[in-house]
C-alpha positions as CSV (number, residue, x, y, z in Angstrom):
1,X,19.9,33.2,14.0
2,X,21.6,29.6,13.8
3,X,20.1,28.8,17.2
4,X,16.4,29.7,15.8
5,X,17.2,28.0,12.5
6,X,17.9,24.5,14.5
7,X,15.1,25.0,17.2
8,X,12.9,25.2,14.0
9,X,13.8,22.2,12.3
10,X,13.6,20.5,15.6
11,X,10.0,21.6,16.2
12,X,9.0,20.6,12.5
13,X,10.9,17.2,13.1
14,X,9.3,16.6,16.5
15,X,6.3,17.3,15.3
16,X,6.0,15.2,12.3
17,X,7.5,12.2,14.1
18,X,4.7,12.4,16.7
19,X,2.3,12.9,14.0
20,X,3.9,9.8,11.6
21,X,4.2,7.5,14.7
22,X,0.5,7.8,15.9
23,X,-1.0,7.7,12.2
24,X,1.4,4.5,11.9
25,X,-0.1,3.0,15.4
26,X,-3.5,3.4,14.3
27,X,-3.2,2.7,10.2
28,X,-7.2,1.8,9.6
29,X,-7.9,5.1,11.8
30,X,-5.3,6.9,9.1
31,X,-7.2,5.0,6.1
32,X,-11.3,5.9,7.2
33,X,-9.7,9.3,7.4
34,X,-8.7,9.5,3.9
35,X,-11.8,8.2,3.0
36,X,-13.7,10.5,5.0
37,X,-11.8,13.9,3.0
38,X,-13.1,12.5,-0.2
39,X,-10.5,9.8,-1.3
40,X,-11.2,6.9,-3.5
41,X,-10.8,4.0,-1.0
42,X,-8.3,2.4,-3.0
43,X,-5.9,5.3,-3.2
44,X,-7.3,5.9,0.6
45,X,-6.2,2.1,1.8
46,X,-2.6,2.9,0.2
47,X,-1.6,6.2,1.1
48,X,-3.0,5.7,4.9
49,X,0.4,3.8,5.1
50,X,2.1,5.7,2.6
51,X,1.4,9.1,4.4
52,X,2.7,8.2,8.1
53,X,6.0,7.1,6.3
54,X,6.3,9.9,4.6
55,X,6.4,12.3,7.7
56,X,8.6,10.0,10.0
57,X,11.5,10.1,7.0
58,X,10.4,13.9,7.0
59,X,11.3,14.5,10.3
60,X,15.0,12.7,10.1
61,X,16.1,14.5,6.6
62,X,15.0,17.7,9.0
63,X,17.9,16.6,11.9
64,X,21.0,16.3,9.6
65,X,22.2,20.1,8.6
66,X,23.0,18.3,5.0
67,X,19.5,17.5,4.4
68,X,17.3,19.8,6.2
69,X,16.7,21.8,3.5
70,X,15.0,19.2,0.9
71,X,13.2,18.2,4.3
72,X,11.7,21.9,4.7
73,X,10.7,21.6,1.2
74,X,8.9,18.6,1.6
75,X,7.1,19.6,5.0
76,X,6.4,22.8,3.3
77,X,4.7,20.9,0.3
78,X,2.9,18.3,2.7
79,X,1.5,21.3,4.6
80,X,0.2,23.1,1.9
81,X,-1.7,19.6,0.5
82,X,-3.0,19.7,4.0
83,X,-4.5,23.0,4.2
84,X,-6.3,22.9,0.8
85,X,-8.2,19.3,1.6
86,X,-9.1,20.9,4.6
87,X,-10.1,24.0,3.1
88,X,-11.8,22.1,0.3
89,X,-13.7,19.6,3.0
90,X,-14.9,23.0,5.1
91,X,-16.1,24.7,2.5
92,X,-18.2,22.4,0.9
93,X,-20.0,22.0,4.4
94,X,-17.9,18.7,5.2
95,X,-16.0,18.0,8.8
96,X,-14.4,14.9,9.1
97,X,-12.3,14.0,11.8
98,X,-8.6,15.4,11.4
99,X,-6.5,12.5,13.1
100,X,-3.9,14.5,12.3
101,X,-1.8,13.0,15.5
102,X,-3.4,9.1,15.4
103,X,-4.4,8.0,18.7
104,X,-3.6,10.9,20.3
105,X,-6.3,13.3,18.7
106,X,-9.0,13.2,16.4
107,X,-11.3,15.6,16.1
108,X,-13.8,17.1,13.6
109,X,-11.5,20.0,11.3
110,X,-12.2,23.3,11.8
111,X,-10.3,26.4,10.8
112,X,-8.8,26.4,13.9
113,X,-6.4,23.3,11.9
114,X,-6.2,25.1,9.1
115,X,-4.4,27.6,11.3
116,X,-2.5,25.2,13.1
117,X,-1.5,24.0,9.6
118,X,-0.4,27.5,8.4
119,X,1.8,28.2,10.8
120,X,4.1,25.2,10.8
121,X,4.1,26.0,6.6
122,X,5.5,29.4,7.9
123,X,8.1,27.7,10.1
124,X,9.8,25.6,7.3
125,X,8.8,28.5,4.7
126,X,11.3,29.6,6.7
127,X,13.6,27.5,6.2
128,X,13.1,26.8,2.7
129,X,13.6,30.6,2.0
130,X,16.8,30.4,3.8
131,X,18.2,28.7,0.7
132,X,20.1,25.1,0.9
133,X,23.2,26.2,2.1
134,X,21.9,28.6,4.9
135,X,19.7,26.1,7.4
136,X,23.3,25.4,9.6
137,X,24.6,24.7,12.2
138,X,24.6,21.1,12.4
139,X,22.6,19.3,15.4
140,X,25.9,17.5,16.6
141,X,27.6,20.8,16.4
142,X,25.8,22.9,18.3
143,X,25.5,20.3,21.1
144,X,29.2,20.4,21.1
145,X,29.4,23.8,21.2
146,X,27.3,23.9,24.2
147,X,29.1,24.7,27.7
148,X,28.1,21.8,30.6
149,X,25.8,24.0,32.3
150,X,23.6,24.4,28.2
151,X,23.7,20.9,28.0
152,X,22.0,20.2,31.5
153,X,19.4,22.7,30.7
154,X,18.5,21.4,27.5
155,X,18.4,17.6,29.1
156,X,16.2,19.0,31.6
157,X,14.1,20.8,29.0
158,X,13.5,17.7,26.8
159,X,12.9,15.9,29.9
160,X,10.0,18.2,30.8
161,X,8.7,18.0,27.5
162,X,8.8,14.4,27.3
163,X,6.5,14.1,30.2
164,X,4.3,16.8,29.4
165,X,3.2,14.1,26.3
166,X,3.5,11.4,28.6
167,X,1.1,13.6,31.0
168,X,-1.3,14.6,28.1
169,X,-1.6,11.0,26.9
170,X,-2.4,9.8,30.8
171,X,-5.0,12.6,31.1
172,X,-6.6,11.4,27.4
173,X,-7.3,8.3,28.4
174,X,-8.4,9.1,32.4
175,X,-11.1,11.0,30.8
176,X,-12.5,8.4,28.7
177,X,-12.1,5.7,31.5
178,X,-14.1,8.5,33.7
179,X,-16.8,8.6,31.0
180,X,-17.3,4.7,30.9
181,X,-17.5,5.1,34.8
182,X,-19.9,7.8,34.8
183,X,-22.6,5.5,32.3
184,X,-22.0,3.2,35.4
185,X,-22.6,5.3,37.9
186,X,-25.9,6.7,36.2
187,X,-27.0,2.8,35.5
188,X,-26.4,2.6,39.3
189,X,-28.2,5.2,40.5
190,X,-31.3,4.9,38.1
191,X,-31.5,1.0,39.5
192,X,-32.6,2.5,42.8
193,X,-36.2,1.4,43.7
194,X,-39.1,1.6,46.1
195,X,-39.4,-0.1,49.8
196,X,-35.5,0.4,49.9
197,X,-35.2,-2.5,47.3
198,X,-32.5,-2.9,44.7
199,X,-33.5,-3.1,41.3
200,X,-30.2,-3.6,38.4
201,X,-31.6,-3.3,35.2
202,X,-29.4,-4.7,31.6
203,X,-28.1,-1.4,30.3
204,X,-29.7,-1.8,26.9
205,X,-33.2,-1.9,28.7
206,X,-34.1,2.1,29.1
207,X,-36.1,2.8,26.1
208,X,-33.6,4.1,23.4
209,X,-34.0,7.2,21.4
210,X,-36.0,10.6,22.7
211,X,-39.2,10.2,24.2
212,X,-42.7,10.5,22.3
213,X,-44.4,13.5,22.2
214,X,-41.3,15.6,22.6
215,X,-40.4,18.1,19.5
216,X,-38.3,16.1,17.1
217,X,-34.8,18.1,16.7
218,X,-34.7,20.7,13.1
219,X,-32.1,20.1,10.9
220,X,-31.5,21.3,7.3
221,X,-29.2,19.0,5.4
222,X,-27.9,18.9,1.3
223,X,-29.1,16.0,-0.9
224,X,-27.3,14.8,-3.5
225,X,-27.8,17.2,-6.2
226,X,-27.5,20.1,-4.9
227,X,-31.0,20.4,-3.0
228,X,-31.3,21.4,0.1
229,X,-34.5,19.5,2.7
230,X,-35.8,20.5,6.2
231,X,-37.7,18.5,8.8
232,X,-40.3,21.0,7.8
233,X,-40.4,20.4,4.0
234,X,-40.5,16.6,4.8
235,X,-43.5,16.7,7.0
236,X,-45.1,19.1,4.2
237,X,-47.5,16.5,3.2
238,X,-48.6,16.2,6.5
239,X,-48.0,12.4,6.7
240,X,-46.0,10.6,9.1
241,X,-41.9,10.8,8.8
242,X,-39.8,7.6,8.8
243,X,-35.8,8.7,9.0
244,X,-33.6,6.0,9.0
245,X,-29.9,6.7,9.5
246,X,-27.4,5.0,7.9
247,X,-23.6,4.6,6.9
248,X,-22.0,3.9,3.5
249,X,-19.6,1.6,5.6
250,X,-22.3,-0.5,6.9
251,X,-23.2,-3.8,6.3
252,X,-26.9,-4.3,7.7
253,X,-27.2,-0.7,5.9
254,X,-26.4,-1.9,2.4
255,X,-28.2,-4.7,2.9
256,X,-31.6,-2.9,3.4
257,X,-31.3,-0.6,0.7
258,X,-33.3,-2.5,-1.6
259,X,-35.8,-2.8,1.0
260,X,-35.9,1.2,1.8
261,X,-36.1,2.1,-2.4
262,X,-39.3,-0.8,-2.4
263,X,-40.9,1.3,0.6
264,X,-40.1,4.7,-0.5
265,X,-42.3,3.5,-3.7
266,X,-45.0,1.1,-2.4
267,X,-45.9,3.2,0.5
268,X,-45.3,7.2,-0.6
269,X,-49.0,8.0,0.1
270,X,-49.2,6.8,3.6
271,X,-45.6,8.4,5.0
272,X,-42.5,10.3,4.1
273,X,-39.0,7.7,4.2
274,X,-36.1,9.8,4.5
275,X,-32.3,8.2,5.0
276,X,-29.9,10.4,6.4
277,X,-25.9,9.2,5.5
278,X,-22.8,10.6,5.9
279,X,-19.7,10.3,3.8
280,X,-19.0,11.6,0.2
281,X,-21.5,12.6,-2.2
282,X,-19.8,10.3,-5.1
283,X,-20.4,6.8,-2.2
284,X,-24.1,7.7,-1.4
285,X,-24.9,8.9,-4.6
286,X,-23.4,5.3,-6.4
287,X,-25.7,3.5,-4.0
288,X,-29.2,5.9,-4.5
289,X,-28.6,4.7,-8.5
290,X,-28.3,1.7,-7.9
291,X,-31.3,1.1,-6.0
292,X,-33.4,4.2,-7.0
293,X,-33.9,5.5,-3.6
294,X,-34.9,9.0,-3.2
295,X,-34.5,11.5,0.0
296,X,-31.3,10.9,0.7
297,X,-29.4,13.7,2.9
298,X,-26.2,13.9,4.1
299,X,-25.0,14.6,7.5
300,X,-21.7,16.2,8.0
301,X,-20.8,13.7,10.6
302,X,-23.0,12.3,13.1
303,X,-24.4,15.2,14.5
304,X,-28.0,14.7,13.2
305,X,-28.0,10.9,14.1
306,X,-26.5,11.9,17.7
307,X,-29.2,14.3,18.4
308,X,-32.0,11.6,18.1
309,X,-30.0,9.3,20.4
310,X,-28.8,7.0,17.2
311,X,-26.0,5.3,18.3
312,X,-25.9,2.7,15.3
313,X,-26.2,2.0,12.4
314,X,-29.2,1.5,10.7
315,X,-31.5,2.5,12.9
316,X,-34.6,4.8,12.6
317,X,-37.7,6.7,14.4
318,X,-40.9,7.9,13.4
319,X,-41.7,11.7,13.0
320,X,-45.4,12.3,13.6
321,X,-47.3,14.7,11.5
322,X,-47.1,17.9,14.2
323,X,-43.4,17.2,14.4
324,X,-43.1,15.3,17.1
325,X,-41.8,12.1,18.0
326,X,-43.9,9.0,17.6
327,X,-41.9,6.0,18.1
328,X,-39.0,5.1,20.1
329,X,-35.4,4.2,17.7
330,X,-35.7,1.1,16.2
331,X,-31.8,-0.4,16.0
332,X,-31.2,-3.1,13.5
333,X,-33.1,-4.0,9.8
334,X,-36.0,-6.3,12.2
335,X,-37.1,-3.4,14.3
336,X,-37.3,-1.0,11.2
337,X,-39.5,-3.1,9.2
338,X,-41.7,-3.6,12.6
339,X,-42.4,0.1,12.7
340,X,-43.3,0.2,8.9
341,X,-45.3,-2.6,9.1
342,X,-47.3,-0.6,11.9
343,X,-47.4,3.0,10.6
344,X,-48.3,1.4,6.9
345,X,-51.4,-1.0,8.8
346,X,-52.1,2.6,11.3
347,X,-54.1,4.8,9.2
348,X,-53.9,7.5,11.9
349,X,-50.0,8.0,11.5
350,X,-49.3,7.0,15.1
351,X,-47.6,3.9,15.9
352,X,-49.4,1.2,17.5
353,X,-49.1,0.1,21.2
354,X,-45.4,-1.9,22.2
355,X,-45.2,-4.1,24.5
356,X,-44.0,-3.7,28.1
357,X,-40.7,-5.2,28.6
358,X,-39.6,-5.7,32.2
359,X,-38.7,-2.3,33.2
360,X,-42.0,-0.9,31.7
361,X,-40.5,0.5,28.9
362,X,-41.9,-0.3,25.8
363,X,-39.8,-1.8,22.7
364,X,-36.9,-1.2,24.3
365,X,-35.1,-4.2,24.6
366,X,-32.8,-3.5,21.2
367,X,-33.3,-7.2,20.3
368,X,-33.5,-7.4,16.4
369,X,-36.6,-10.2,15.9
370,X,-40.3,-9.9,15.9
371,X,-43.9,-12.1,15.1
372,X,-45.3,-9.6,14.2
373,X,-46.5,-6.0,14.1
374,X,-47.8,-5.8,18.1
375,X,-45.4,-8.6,19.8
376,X,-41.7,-9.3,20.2
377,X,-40.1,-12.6,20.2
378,X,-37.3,-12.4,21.7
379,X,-34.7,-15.3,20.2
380,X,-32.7,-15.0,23.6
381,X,-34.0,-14.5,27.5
382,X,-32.1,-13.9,30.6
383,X,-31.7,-17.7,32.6
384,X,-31.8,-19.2,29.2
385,X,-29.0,-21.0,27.7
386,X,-27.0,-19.1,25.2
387,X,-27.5,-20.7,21.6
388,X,-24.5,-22.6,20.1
389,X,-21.5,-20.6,18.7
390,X,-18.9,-22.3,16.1
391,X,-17.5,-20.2,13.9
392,X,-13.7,-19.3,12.3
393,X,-11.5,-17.0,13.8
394,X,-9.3,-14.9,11.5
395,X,-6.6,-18.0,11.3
396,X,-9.2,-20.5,10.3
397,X,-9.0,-22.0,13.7
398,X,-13.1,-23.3,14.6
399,X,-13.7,-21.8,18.1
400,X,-17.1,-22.8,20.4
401,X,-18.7,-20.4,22.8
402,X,-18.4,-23.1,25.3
403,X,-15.1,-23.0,25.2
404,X,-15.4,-19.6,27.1
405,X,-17.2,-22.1,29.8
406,X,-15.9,-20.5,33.3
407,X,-16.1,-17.2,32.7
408,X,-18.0,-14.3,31.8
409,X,-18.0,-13.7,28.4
410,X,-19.2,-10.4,26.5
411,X,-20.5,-11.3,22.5
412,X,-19.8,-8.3,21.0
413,X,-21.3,-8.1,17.3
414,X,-18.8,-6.2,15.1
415,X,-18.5,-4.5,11.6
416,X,-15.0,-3.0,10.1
417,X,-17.1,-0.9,8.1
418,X,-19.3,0.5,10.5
419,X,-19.0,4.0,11.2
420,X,-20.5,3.4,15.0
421,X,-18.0,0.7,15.4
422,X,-14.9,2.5,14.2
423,X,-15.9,5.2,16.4
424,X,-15.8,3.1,19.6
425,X,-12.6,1.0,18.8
426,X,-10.2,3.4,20.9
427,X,-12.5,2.9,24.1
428,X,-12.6,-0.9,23.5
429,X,-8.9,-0.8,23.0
430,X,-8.6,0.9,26.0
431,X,-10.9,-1.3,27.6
432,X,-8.4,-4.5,26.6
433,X,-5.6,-3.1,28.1
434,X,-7.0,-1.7,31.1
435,X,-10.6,-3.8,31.8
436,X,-12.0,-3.7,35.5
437,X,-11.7,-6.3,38.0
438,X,-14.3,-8.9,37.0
439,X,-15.0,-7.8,33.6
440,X,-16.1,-10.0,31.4
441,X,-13.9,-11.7,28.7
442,X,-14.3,-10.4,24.9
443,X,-15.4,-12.3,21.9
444,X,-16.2,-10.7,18.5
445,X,-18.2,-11.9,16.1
446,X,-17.5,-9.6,12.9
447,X,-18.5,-9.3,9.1
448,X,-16.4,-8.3,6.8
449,X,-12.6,-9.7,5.5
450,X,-9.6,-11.0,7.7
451,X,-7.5,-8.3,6.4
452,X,-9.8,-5.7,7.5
453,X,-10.4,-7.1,11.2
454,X,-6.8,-7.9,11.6
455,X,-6.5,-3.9,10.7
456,X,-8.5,-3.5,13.8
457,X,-5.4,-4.3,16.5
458,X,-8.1,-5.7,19.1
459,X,-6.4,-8.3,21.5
460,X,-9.5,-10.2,21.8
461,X,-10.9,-13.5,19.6
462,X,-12.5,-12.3,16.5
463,X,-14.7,-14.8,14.6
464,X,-16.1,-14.3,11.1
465,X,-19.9,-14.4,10.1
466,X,-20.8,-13.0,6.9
467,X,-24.3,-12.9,6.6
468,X,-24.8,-12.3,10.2
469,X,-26.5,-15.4,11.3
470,X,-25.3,-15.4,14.6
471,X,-26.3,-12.1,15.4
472,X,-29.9,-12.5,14.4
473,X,-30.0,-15.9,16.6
474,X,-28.8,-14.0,19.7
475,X,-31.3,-11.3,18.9
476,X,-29.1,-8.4,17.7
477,X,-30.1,-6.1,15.2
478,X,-27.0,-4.3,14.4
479,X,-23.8,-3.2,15.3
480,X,-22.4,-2.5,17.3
481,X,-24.4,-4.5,19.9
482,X,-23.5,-7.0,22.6
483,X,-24.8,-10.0,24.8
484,X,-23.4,-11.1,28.6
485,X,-22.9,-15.0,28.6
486,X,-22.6,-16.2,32.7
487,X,-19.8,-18.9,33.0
488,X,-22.3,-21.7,33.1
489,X,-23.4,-20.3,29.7
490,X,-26.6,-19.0,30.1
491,X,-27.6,-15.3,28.9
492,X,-27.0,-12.5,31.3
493,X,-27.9,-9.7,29.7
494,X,-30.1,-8.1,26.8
495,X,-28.7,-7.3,24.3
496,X,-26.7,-3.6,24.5
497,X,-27.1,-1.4,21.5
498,X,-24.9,1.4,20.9
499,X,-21.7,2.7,22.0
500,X,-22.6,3.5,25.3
501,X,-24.8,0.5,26.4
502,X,-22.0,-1.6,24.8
503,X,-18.9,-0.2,27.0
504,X,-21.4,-0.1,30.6
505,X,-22.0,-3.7,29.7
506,X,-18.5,-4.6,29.0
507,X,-17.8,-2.9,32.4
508,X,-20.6,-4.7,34.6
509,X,-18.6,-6.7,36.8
510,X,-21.9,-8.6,37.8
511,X,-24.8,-9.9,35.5
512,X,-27.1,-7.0,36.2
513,X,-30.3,-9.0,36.1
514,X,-31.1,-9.9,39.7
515,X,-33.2,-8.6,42.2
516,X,-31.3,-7.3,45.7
């Protein structure tokens, strides 16, 4: 029994250690969490640091045989706080990602972690029930008590377990670096052309979001008060659909609000505006009040948004009047008032014509700027020289893009607060500390205060623009985006929306403009 009562506290302790240790490595991963089950962000910004803490001096009051029952108790009462937030979250509909062990996983809870939960309540219910005086022998003790031949097993033992993490860290991070290869690869193989000829098209170039006139994906989300909307009930009227997806956490978002309430009003008898958010009730609900927006429906995560291709934030595609789709996304504020510009001046419901670019995709390009309703002006084009660059990095230090001169830089335009950006920053951190041979380097250009970007941990230069300016003159429309500058400083690229066209960019060991 003493042997079971140690191996216990040892599992809870080893446990919690892991779990305090990655929360603490990752703190503004541990705060969005919070935020995400519901918690006011101040408490959530204070308790992200407070809770790590708590479990690493959890798992040493567990090792000493003096104080391992008040540590049982308090494991015991942290796990139980755990399984009813999680409960609470799941049965309101909600699934946020658990982070429960920082870097190492996070993942969207399920009861599965409520179950995981339970059980290590059971195990120091255990030992709490055991009384204070009856959680012995002492971890010194026992190894003392342990013949030569118990002592080399139990090396070996922890041994194997310590590379069994090591192995399922390695494996965690092979498989991401394998999916940033794979978006390479498939860039690679589309660029094959005709008469044996090489074509190696800007990964943002492929026309984003699902094509037209294929059935736009069903959902059935909660509003605000309680109500419940389709796709169906939406297209009721039998006008055209505008759904714009947004994040709480998002600058350009926030920005556009007033924009989205003015259209939901001006323009109710020509189309249908619907934004579709994620986070709590209480954050979205704050912001429909304060700018009178209606329609406002609430994801769970980013499931809806994924299944129309959305890979930022805000971005948005028309949903013609049989339910299918009639535009391709728009990414960034510019783009979405180009498509309500056309479907409010297109009687029909059906966007007008885009555009070819290049490729022979239409609109695609993801640059954020337009003349008009039936042309893009693009601020930025490949060959060109890149536009000047002086801003303030996060020590007040002025840096110039042409002090990147000589090498390959990748602009990557950046929001703390973006859900789409959070989501990516263990890839790009990844991507830091293990970047391919002839990667570019990395510059940020980021909204947002010096605390928060400093929360980020990124390696690379991170410069400060508030208002975006320097976004809009490169031709981005949101984040996260990014631009290739050549080492004589010219523009190598278009500009890469999303997660995915970011990361394939950021990977391009050449400018992939050229013909072969």
């Amino acid at each position: 029994m003493e042997t079971i009562l140690l191996l216990n506290r040892l599992l809870l302790a080893g446990t919690f250690a892991v779990a305090g240790a990655t929360k603490l490595y990752d703190l503004p991963g541990s705060r969005r969490t919070l935020k995400d089950f519901g918690i006011p962000t101040s408490v959530a910004n204070i308790f992200g640091t407070v809770l790590p803490l708590t479990e690493i001096t959890l798992a040493v009051i567990l090792i000493p045989a003096v104080t391992a029952w008040w540590g049982a108790l308090g494991v015991f009462a942290l796990l139980l706080l755990f399984i009813v937030g999680i409960s609470l979250n799941l049965l309101s509909g909600r699934k946020p990602d658990c982070h429960c062990f920082g870097v190492f996983s996070s993942a969207p809870i399920g009861w599965s972690t409520v179950a995981r939960n339970g059980i290590l309540a059971a195990l120091a219910g255990f030992l709490v029930w055991q009384g204070p005086n009856h959680v012995d022998p002492s971890t010194v003790g026992w190894l003392n008590n342990l013949t030569v031949t118990e002592i080399i097993a139990f090396i070996i033992v922890a041994i194997n377990l310590a590379l069994l993490t090591l192995e399922g860290w390695f494996l965690l991070h092979l498989l991401r670096q394998n999916g940033r290869l794979l978006i390479r690869i498939e860039t690679l193989e589309k660029a094959l052309g005709s008469n044996g000829k090489v074509y190696r098209p800007s990964p943002a170039l492929p026309m984003p979001g699902l094509p037209f006139g294929t059935p736009a994906p069903v959902f059935q989300l909660p509003g605000l008060y309680g109500e419940t909307l389709t796709l169906d009930a939406l297209r009721s009227s039998g006008k055209p659909v505008m759904l714009i997806f947004a994040d709480p956490g998002c600058g350009p978002c926030n920005s556009l609000m007033p924009e989205i309430a003015t259209w939901q009003h001006s323009y109710v008898s020509k189309l249908t505006i619907a934004l579709i958010s994620r986070g709590t009730i209480e954050s979205n609900r704050e912001k429909s009040n304060q700018h009178k927006l209606t329609h406002i429906l609430l994801q769970r995560d980013r499931e809806i948004a994924e299944s129309y291709l959305a890979n930022g934030t805000p971005s948005a595609v028309i949903i013609q009047p049989d339910g299918t789709i009639g535009s391709p996304l728009a990414a960034g504020a510019d783009e979405i008032r180009d498509f309500l510009t056309q479907i409010v001046q297109n009687p029909t419901g059906k966007p007008a014509a885009l555009p070819a670019t290049e490729d022979g995709c239409g609109y695609g390009n993801g640059n954020g700027n337009s003349s008009g309703p039936a042309s893009r002006t693009t601020i930025t084009k490949i060959g060109e020289r890149a536009p000047g660059l002086k801003l303030a990095d996060l020590k007040g230090k002025l840096i110039d893009l042409t002090d990147f001169r000589g090498s390959k830089t990748l602009v990557l335009f950046w929001n703390p607060g973006c859900g789409f950006c959070n989501r990516m920053l263990g890839d790009l951190k990844q991507w830091e500390s293990n970047h391919p041979e002839g990667a570019p380097k990395l510059l940020i250009v980021s909204t947002g205060s010096i605390e928060a970007n400093q929360a980020l941990g990124l390696q690379s230069s991170i410069l400060l623009d508030q208002n975006f300016n320097v976004g809009r003159i490169f031709g981005a429309s949101g984040t996260p985006s990014a631009i290739l500058v050549d080492e004589n400083g010219n523009i190598a690229s278009e500009v890469a929306v999303g997660a995915p066209a970011v990361l394939a960019l950021a990977d391009a060991a050449e400018p992939d403009y050229k013909i072969a």
